[in-house]
C-alpha positions in Angstrom: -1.1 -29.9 -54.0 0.4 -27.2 -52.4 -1.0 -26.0 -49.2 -1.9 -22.3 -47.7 1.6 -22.1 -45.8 3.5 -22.9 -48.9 1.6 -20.4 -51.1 1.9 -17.5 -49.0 6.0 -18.5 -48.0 6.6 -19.0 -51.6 4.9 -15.5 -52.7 6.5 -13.5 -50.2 9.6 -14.8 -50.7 9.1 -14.3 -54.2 8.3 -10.3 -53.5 11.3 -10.2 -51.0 9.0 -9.5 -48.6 10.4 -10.0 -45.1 8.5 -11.2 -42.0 8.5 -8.3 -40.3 7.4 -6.0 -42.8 4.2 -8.5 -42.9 3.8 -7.7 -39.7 3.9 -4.3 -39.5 1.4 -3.6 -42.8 -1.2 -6.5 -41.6 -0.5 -6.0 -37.6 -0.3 -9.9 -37.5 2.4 -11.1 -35.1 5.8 -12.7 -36.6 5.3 -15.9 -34.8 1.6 -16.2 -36.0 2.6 -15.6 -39.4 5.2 -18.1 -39.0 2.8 -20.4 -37.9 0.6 -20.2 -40.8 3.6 -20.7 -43.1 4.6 -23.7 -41.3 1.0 -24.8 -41.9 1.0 -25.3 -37.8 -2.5 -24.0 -36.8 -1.8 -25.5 -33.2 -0.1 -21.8 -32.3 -2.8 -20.5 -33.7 -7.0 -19.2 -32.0 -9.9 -20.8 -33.5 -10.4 -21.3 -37.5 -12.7 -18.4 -37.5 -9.6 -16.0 -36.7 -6.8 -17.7 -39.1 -9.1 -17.1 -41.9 -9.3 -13.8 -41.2 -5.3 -14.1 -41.0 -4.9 -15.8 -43.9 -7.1 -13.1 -45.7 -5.2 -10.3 -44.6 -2.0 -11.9 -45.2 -3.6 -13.2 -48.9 -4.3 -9.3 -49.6 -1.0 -7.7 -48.5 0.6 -10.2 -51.1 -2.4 -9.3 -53.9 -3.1 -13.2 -53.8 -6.8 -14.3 -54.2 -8.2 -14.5 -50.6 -11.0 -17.0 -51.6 -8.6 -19.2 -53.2 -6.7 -19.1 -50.0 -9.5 -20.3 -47.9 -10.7 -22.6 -50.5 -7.2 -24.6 -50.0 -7.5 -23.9 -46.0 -10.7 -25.2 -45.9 -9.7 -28.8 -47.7 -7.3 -29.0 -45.4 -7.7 -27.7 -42.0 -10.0 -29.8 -40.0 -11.3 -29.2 -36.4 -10.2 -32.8 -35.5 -6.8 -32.3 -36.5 -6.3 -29.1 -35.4 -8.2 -28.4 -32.2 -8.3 -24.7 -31.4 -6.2 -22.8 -29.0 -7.1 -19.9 -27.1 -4.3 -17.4 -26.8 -3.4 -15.4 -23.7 -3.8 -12.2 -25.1 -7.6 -13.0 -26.0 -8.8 -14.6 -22.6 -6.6 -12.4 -20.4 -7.7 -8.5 -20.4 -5.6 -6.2 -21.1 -3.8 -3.8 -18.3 -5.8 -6.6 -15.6 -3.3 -5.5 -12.9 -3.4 -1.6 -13.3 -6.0 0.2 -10.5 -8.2 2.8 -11.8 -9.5 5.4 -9.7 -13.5 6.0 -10.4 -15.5 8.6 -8.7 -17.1 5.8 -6.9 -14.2 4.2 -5.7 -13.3 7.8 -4.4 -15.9 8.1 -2.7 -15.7 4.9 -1.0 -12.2 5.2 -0.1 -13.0 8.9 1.6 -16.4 7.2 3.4 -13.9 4.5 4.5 -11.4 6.8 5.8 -13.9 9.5 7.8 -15.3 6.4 9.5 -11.8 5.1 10.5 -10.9 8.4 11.3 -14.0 9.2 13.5 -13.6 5.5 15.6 -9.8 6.3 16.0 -11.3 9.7 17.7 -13.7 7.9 19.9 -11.3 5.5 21.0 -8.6 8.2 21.3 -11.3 10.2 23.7 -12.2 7.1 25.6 -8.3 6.5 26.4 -8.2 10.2 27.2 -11.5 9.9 29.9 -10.8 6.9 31.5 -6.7 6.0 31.1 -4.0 7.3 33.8 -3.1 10.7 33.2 0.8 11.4 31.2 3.4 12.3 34.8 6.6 13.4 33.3 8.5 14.7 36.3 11.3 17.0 35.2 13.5 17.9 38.1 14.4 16.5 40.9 16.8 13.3 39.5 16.1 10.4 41.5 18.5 9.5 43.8 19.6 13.3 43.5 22.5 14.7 46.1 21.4 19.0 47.1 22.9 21.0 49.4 19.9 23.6 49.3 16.7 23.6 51.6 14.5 24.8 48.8 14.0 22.1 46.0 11.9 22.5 42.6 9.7 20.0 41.7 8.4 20.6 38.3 7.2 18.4 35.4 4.0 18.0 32.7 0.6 16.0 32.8 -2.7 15.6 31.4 -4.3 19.6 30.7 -7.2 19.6 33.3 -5.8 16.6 35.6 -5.1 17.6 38.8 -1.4 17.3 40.2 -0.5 16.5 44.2 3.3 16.7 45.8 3.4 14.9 49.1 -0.6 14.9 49.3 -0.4 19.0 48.7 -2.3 20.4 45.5 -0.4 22.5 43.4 -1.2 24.7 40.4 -1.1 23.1 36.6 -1.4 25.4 33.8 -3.5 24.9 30.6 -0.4 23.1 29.0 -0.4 20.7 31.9 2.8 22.1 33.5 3.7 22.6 37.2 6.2 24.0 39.4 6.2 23.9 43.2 8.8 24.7 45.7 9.0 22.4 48.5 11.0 22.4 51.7 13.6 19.3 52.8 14.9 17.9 55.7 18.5 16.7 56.1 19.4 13.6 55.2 16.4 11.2 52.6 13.4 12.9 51.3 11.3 11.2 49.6 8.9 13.2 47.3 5.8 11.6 45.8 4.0 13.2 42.5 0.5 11.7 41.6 -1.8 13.2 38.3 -5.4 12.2 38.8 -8.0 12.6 36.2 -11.1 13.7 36.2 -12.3 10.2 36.5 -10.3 9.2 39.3 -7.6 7.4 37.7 -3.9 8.1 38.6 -0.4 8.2 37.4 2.3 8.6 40.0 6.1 8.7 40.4 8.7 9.1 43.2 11.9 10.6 43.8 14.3 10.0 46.7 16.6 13.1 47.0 19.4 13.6 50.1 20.1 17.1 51.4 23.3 17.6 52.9 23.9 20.5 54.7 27.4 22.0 55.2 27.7 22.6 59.1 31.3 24.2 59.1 
């Protein structure tokens, strides 16, 4: 007695049907239909689904479907052929892809004002409490001048207050300052300290030489 697999094979080929064209008319994949030719139901998802296969595949071919699953039914038995689950109906489709929801939206922008507004606090504390930026332009360390009158100039902290050899001078509301000092011949040694109004300090020295020309 023939079985399902060789009824459908031997019709199709009859028809000069190809595989593929099966597949495209009944949306049933080549190596499912395959399968059911082969009479190999291990490849295959639960009986309830390969008789629906077997009906579609019965139609397409203008065979009787309940003939078809008359001669499956003898045949096929749960023992025999225990059921496999395939991928494409226990894994979901797109799994991997992100989808953006007005909830998640909102989430990610609560998420981001609160990180934003502790980066601000933290940035604020750092600001109150921490040393003070000292960038000391001019002089160079270990600077040679030949001049009695040396620049001191550099940025700091807006509102810290800036001291040259214990002497206050002016900082503008960038945080830059300029003050002219006097040297002596021979080492100087000219001390720049930022304090904030909290107390704490940054400071940085120079050591510039004057030599004066006496000829």
């Amino acid at each position: 007695m023939r079985t399902v697999g060789e009824i459908l094979k031997e019709e199709r080929e009859r028809k000069s049907h190809t595989l593929e064209e099966v597949e495209r008319v009944t949306k049933i994949r080549k190596e499912l239909l395959e399968a059911l030719e082969a009479d190999d139901y291990t490849k295959h998802p639960p009986a309830t689904f390969i008789q629906g296969f077997i009906k579609n595949y019965g139609k397409f071919l203008n065979l009787d479907s309940e003939k078809l699953l008359a001669v499956f039914r003898r045949e096929y038995s749960d023992s025999k052929h225990p059921p496999k689950i395939l991928d494409s109906l226990i894994t979901p489709v797109n799994s991997d892809k992100f989808h953006i929801t007005p909830a998640r939206l909102i989430s990610g922008l609560v998420i981001f004002l609160v990180v934003a507004f502790f980066a601000y606090l933290w940035f604020e504390y750092r600001y109150l409490v921490g040393a003070p930026i000292l960038e000391v332009i001019s002089p160079q360390d270990q600077g040679v001048v030949i001049e009695e009158l040396l620049e001191v100039a550099g940025t700091t902290t807006p509102e810290a207050r800036v001291s040259i050899n214990d002497q206050e001078v002016y900082v503008d509301t960038e945080g830059k300052f300029t003050q002219e000092i006097r040297l002596q011949d021979g080492m100087n040694k000219i001390t720049i300290v930022s304090t904030s109004r909290l107390g704490a300090n940054s400071r940085v020295e120079r050591t510039v030489f004057l030599r004066i020309d006496k000829d």
